[in-house]
N, C-alpha and C positions, 0 to 999 in steps of 0.2 A: 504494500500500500504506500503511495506518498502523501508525504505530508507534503500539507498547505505551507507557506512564507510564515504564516503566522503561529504555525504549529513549528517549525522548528526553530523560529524567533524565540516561542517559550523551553525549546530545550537547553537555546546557547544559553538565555540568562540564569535556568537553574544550571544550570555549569557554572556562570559568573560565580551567581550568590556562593557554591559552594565550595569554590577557590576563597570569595573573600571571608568566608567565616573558619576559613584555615584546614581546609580538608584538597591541599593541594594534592598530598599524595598520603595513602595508609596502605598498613599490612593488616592480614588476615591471617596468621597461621604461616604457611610458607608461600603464598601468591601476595603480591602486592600492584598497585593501581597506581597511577600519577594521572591525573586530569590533564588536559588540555593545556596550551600557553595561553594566560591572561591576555597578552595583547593581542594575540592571533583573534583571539574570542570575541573583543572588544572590537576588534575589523567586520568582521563575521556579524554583529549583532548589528552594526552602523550598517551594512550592506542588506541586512535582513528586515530591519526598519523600513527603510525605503520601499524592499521587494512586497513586503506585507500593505504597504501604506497603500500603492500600485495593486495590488490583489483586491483591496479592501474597494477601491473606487471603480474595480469592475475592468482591472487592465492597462494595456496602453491603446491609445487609441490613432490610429492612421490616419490625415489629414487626407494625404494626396498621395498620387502614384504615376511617378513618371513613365511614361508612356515608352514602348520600346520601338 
């Protein structure tokens, strides 16, 4: 299934929130996780804004078209 812009806009920023409440990286037993890069994220969420914002008003829309 994919997600919407705005479905995966709400996975970057629970990724943000949970880098900045300090769960960058933990272990379990002998597996252990590191999250994502903060700034990569913060790219990601700024480009997903837009993509969402664009989704939510129903697209982009086409003026004109140059004739071949």
């Amino acid at each position: 299934m994919v997600k919407t812009y705005a479905e995966q806009l709400e996975s970057v920023q629970s990724a943000i929130a949970a880098i900045e409440e300090g769960a960058q990286s933990y272990t379990i037993g002998n597996r252990s996780l590191n999250r994502g890069d903060l700034s990569t994220l913060y790219t990601r969420e700024k480009w997903l804004r837009r993509m969402a914002s664009r989704e939510a008003a129903g697209g982009i829309e086409i003026n004109y078209v140059v004739p071949e």
